[in-house]
GUVEX-830218 format. One record per residue (C-alpha): residue number from 1; chain; y negated, x, z. Coordinates in pm, whole numbers, plus 50000, padded with zeros to 5 digits. Last residue first. Example, Ala and Ser with C-alpha at 12.3 -4.5 7.8 and 13.67 -1.06 7.14 Angstrom:
<nodes>
NODE	2	A	50106	51367	50714
NODE	1	A	50450	51230	50780
</nodes>
This chain:
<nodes>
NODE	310	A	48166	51383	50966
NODE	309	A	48106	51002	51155
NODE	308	A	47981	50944	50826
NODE	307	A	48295	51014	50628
NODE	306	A	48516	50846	50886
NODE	305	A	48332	50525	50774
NODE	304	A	48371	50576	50430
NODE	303	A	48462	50168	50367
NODE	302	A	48717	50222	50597
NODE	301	A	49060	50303	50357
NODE	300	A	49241	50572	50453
NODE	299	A	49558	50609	50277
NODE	298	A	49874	50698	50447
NODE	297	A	50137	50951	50254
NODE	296	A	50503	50979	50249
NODE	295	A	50583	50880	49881
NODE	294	A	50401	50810	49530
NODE	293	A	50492	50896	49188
NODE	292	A	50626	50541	49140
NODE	291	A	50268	50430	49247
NODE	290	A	50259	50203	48891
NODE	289	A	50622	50085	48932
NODE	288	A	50439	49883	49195
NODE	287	A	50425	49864	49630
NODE	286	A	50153	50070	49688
NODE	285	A	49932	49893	49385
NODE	284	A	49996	49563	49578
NODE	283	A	49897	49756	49918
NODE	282	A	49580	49858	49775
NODE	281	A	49452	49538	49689
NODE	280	A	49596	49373	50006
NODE	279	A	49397	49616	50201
NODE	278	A	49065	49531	50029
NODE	277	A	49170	49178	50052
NODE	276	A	49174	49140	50413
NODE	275	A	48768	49215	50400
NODE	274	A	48657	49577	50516
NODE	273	A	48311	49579	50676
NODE	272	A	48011	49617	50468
NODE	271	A	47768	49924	50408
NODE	270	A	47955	50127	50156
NODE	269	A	47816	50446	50324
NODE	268	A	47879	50315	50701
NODE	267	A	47595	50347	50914
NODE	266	A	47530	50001	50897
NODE	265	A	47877	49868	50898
NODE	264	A	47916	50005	51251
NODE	263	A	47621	49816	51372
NODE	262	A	47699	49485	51213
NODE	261	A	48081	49501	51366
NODE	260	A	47998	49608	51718
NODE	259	A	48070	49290	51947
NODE	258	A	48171	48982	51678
NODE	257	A	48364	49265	51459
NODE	256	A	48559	49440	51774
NODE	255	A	48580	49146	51974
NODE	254	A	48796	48935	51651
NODE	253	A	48975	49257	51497
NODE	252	A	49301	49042	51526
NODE	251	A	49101	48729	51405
NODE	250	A	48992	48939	51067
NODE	249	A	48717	49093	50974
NODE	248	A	48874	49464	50875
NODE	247	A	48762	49788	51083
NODE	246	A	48965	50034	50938
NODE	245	A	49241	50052	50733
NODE	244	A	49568	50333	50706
NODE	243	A	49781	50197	50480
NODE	242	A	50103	50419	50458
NODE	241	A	50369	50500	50245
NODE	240	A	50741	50508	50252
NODE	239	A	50928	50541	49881
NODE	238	A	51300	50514	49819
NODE	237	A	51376	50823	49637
NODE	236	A	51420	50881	49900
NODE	235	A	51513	50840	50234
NODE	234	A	51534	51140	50462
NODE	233	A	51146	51294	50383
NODE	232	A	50975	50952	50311
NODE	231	A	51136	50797	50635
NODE	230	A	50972	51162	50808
NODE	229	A	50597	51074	50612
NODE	228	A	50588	50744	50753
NODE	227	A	50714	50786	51079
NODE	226	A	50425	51032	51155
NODE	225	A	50176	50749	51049
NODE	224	A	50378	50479	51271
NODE	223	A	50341	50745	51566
NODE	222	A	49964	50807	51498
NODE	221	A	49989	50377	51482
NODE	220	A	50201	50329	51842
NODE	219	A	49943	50646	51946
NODE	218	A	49625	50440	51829
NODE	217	A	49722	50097	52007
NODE	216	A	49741	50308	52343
NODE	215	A	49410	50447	52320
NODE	214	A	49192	50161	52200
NODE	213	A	49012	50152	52504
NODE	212	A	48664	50363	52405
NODE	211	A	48660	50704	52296
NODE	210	A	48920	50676	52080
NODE	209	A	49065	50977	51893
NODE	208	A	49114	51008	51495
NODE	207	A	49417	51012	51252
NODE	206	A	49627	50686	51465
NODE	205	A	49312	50487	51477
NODE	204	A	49273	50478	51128
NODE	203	A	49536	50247	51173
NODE	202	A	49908	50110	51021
NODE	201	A	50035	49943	50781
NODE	200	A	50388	50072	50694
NODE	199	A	50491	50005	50306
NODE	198	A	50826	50039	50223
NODE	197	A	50961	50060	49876
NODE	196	A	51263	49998	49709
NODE	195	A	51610	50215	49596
NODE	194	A	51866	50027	49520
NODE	193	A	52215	50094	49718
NODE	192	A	52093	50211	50028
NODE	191	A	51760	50000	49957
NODE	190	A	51942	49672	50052
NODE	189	A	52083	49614	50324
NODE	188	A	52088	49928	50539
NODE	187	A	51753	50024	50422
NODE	186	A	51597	49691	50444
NODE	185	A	51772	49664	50852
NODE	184	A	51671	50027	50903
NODE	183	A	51312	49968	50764
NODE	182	A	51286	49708	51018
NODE	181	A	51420	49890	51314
NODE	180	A	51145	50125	51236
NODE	179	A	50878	49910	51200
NODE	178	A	50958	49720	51509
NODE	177	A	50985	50021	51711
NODE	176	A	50635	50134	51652
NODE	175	A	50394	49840	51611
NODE	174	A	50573	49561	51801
NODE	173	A	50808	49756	52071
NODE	172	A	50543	50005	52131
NODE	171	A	50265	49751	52215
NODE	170	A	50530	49533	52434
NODE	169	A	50592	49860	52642
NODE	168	A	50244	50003	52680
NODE	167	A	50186	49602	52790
NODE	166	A	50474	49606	53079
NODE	165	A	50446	49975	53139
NODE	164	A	50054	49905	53278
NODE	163	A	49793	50106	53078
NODE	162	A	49589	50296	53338
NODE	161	A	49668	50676	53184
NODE	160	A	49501	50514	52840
NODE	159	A	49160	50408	52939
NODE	158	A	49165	50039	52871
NODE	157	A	49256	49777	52629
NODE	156	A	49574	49632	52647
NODE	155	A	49812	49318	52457
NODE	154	A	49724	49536	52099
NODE	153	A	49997	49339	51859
NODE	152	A	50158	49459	51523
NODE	151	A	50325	49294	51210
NODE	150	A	50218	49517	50907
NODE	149	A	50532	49637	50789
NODE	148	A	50562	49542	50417
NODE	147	A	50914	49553	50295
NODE	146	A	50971	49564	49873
NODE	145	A	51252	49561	49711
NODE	144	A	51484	49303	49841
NODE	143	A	51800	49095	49685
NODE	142	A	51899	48769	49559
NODE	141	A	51635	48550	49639
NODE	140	A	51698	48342	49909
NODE	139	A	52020	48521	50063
NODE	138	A	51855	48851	50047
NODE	137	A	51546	48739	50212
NODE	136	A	51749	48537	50491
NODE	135	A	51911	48894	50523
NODE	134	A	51608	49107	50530
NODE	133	A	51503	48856	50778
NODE	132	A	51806	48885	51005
NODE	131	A	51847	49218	51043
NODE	130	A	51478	49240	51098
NODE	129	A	51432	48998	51352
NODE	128	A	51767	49194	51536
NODE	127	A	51598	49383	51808
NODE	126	A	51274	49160	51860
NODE	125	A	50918	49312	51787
NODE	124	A	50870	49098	51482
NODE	123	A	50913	48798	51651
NODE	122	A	51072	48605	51419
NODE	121	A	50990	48280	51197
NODE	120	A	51069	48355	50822
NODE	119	A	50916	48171	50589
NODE	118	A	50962	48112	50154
NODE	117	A	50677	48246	49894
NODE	116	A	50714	48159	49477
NODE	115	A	50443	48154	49348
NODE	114	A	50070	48065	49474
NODE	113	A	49935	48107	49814
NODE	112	A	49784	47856	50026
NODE	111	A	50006	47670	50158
NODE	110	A	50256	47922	50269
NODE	109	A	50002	48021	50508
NODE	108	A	50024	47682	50668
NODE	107	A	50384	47635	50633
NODE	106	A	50373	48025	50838
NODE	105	A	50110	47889	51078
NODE	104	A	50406	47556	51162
NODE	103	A	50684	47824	51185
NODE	102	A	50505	48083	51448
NODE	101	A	50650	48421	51520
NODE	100	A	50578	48606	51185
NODE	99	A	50736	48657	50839
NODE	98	A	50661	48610	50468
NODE	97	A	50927	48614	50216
NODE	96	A	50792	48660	49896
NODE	95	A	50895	48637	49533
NODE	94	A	50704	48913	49328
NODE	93	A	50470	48793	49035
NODE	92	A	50151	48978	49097
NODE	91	A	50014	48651	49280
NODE	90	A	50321	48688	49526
NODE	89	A	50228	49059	49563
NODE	88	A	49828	48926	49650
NODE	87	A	49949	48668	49878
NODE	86	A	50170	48879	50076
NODE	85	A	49871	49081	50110
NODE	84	A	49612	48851	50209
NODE	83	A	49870	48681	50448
NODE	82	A	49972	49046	50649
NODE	81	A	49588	49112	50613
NODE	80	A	49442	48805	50833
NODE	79	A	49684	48551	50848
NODE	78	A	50045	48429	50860
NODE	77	A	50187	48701	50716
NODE	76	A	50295	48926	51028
NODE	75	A	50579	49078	50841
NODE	74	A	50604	49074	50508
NODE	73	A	50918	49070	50266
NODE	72	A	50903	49151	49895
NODE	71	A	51098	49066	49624
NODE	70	A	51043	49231	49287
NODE	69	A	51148	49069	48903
NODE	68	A	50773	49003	48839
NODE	67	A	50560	49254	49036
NODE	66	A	50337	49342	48768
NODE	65	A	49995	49523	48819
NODE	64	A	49788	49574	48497
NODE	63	A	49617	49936	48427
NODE	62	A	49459	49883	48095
NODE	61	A	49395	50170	47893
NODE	60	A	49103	50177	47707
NODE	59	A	49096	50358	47333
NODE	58	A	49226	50673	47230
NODE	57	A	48965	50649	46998
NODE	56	A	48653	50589	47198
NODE	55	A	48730	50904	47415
NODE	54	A	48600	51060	47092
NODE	53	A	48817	51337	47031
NODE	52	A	48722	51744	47020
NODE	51	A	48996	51917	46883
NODE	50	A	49027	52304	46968
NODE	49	A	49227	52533	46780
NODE	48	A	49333	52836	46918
NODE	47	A	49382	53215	46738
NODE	46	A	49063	53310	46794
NODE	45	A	48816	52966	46838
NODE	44	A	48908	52757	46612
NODE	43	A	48667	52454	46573
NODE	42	A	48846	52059	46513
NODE	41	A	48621	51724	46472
NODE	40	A	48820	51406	46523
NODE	39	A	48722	51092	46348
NODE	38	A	48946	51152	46059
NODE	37	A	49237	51310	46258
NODE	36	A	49325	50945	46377
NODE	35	A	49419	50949	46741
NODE	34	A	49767	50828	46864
NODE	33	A	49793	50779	47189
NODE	32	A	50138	50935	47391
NODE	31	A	50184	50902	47764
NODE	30	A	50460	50677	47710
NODE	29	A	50689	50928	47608
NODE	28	A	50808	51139	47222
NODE	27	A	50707	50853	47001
NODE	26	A	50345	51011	46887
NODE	25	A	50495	51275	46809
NODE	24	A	50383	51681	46791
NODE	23	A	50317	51698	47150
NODE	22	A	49938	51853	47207
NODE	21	A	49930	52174	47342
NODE	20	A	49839	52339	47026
NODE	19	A	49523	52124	47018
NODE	18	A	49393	52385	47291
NODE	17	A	49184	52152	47536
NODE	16	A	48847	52114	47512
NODE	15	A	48853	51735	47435
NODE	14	A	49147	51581	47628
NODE	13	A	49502	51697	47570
NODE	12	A	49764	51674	47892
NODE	11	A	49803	51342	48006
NODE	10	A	49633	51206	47683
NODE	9	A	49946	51338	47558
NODE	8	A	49824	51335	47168
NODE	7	A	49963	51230	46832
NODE	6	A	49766	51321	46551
NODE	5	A	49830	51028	46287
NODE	4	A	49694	51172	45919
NODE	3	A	49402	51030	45744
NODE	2	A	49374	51203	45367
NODE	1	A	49161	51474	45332
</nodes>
């Protein structure tokens, strides 16, 4: 027999699988490998035809992460996970503006990435920062595609019914209303006309009650959660989703990791805390063609903590 092309949707045919499924071109979409019938074995079975492939031949795809062409925005960039991620997209080949109160720790950030990154000094929490970022960011670089919420601030800690309106009101202006005036400025600006992605990072304090003094933090990021999914809903196809970490080292997380971290990353399954990069890792995917499929959810990520507490 001579060796004939058998193109297969390796979306839809692996071994087992009725060969009559399998689309009849190997140009037909980019799901399509093309498997040489003279290493595949075939049995009929009734009236199907099953083709068993070596997983060898449809060889190894590689899942690369290109931002090139994208501009991104992130707020609170100047360390910790807002830096590791804008980092990470500007290392995928997006031009970044990064954003947070303080000029000279933005130069310093700025520093240390690679590409093409520019600074924004706002207050995330203020009215109009976003209105005027997203249009510094448009001005710089032509347009926006990408905005990357992850500014917040957690001014109380304390039973929740004793939080003073002064801090409940600064924590709600940061990590709830800042997001969402945000989004409006990138949607209003920008994503209106071409549709981008929004990436809200929030807690996994917002899916699971405190039982220490965390409670007022946790309902800004339950409420960022719940914001995520309704932005989804009325503004696609521009994508919302959600990061939703949990205990990272960073300097925001500073008591938490010097107080309890070794004990809680004992008794979680993977054993370490989370490092900024773990987040910016999944955020880049988040934010790429590759997650085009992708809108309205928050993803866990805590090392499996929340699977041991059960």
């Amino acid at each position: 027999m001579g060796v004939v092309d058998v193109a297969m949707d390796v979306n839809r045919v692996t071994p087992g699988i009725p060969a009559s499924r399998s689309a009849p071109t190997a140009e037909r979409d980019r799901g399509l490998r093309t498997v040489r019938e003279s290493s595949a074995r075939s049995v009929r079975l009734g009236s199907q035809r099953f083709v068993d492939v070596d997983p060898r031949d449809l060889g190894s795809p590689v899942m690369e992460i290109s931002l090139d062409g994208k501009v991104a925005l992130v707020t609170g960039a100047s360390k910790g996970i807002g830096k590791a991620i804008a980092a990470s997209l500007a290392s995928s080949g997006a031009k970044v503006m990064i954003n947070s109160r303080k000029q000279d720790q933005l130069e310093a950030a700025r520093s240390e990435m690679t590409g093409d990154v520019e600074v924004f000094a706002a207050n995330a929490g203020d009215a109009d920062a976003g209105e005027r970022a997203v249009s510094a960011t448009i001005e710089r670089f032509g347009g926006l595609d990408i905005l990357v919420n992850n500014a917040a601030t957690n001014p109380y800690y304390g039973r929740t019914l004793d939080v003073d309106k002064g801090r409940y009101d600064k924590t709600f202006q940061v990590n709830l209303e800042g997001p969402l005036l945000w989004s409006k400025a990138a949607w209003d600006l920008a994503f209106k006309e071409k549709p981008g992605t929004i990436v809200n990072i929030a807690s996994v304090g917002g899916l699971r009650t405190d039982g220490g003094g965390l409670g007022i933090y946790n309902l800004t990021k339950a409420a960022l959660i719940h914001m995520t999914r309704q932005l989804a809903a009325e503004l696609g196809p521009t994508r919302v989703v959600g990061i939703a970490p949990g205990l990272v080292a960073t300097d925001f997380a500073a008591v938490l990791v010097d107080n309890f971290g070794e004990a809680l990353a004992a008794r979680m399954p993977l054993q370490r805390l989370g490092e900024p990069q773990d987040i910016a890792n999944l955020a880049t995917f988040l934010a790429s063609d590759l997650a085009s499929w992708i809108t309205g959810e928050t993803y866990v990520i805590d090392g499996g903590a929340g699977v041991a507490a059960g």
